[in-house]
Structure formats: C-alpha cells, structure tokens
C-alpha positions in Angstrom: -5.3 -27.3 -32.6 -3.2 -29.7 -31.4 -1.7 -32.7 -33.7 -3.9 -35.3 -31.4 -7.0 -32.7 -31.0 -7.2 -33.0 -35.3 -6.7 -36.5 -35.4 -9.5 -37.2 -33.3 -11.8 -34.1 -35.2 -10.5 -35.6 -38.6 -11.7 -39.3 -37.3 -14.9 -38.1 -35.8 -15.9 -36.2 -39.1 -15.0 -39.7 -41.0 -17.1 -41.6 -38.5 -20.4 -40.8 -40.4 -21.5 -42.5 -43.4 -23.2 -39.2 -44.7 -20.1 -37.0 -44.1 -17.9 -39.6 -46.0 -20.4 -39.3 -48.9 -19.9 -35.6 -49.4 -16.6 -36.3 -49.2 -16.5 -38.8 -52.0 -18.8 -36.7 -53.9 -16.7 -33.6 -53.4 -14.1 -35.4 -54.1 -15.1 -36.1 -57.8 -15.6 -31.9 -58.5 -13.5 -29.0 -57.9 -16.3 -27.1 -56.3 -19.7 -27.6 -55.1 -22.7 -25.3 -53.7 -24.3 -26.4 -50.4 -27.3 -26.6 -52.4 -25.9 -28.9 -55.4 -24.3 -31.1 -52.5 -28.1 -31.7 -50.9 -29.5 -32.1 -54.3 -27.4 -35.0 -54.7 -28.6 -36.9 -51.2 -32.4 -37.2 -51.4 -32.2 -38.9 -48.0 -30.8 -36.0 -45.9 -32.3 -32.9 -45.7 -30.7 -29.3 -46.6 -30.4 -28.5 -43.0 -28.5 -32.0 -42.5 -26.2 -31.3 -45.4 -25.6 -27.9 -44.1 -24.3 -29.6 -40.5 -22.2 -32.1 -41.8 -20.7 -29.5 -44.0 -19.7 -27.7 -41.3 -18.3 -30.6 -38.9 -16.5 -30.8 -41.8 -15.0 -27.8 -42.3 -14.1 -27.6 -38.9 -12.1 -30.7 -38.9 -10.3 -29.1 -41.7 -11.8 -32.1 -44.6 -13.4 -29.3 -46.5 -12.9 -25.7 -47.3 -15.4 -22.9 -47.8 -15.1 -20.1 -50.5 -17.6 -17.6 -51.1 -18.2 -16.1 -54.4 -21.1 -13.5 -54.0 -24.1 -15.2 -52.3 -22.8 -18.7 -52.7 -21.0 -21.0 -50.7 -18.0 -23.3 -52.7 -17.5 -26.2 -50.7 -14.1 -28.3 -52.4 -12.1 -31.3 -50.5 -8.8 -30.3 -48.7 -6.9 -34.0 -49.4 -4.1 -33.3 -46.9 -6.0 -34.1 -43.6 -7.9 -37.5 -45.7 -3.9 -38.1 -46.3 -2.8 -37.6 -42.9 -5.7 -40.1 -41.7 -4.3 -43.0 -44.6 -0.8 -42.6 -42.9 -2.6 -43.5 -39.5 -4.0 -46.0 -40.1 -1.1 -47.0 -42.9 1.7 -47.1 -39.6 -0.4 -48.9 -37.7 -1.2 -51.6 -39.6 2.9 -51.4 -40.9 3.4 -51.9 -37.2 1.5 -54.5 -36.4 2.6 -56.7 -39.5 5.9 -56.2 -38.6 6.1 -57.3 -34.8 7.3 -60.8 -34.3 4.5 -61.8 -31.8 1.4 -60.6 -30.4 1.2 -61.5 -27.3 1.3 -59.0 -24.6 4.2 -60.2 -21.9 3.9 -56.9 -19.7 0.3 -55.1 -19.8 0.7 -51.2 -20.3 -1.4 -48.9 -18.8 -2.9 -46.8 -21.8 -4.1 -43.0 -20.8 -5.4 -40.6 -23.4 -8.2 -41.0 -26.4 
C-alpha cells in the first residue's frame, strides 16, 4: 500500500466514533477477544464490533493473533503515531507561515 493509500485507510478507520472507541479501549489492555471488545459497547451489536474490527485491521490500527479458537485483537501505535505527525506538521506549518493570504491560487489534484 502506498504511503498516501494508508494515510487515507488510517484516516478513514479514525473517522468513526465507534472505531476510535475500540481503539481507546484496546488501547488500555494488551489483548482483547472480539467478544470482550462487544461486551464492552452495549450500543453496537457483535456483528458491528466484528466490522469495525476488521476496517481496522485492514488500515493496519489493530493486529489480529489467534490463540486456538480465539481472536486477540491488540493496538499497533505506529500508524495512530504516524496520523499525530500529520496532523502535528500541518498545524507546525501553518503556525509558522507569516501570512495567510493566498496571492497565487494553486490548483490542488489528489485526495
């Protein structure tokens, strides 16, 4: 995946209120079952839990281990790190330009 194509998987994944929960609550244990994560939301279903797990892990936020029948779900803090410094150079760069005005528009491609 390309450095842009993550970026945009890592901010779509952190776009949902519920995803960023699980995050927060994964990010307070080593390990969790699918099934302790649900427990802990009474307002989304299993099935629910089960699909924002896996946007999840496929934007690389989370990491999947399986011991026996279970499913260990436990945070991968690099890509939540690699969002921070995103959004940490951006507002750097904006607080350090010496105006805002824009004296020749740029056309802007791209997501």
């Amino acid at each position: 995946m390309h450095e842009r194509d993550t970026e945009s998987a890592t901010f779509g994944a952190l776009a949902d209120p519920s995803r960023r929960a699980v995050l927060r609550l994964l990010s307070e244990h080593p390990e969790l079952t699918a099934s302790q994560i649900a427990a802990a939301f009474h307002h989304i279903g299993r099935t629910a839990v089960s699909t924002h797990l896996r946007i999840l892990r496929e934007a690389g936020l989370v990491q999947e281990r399986r011991q026996g029948r279970f499913r260990l779900y436990s945070l991968r803090p690099r890509p939540v790190q690699d969002a921070v410094n995103v959004l940490a150079r951006l507002v750097a760069t904006h607080s350090h330009q010496t105006h805002h005005r824009v004296e020749h528009p740029m056309r802007l491609t791209g997501g």
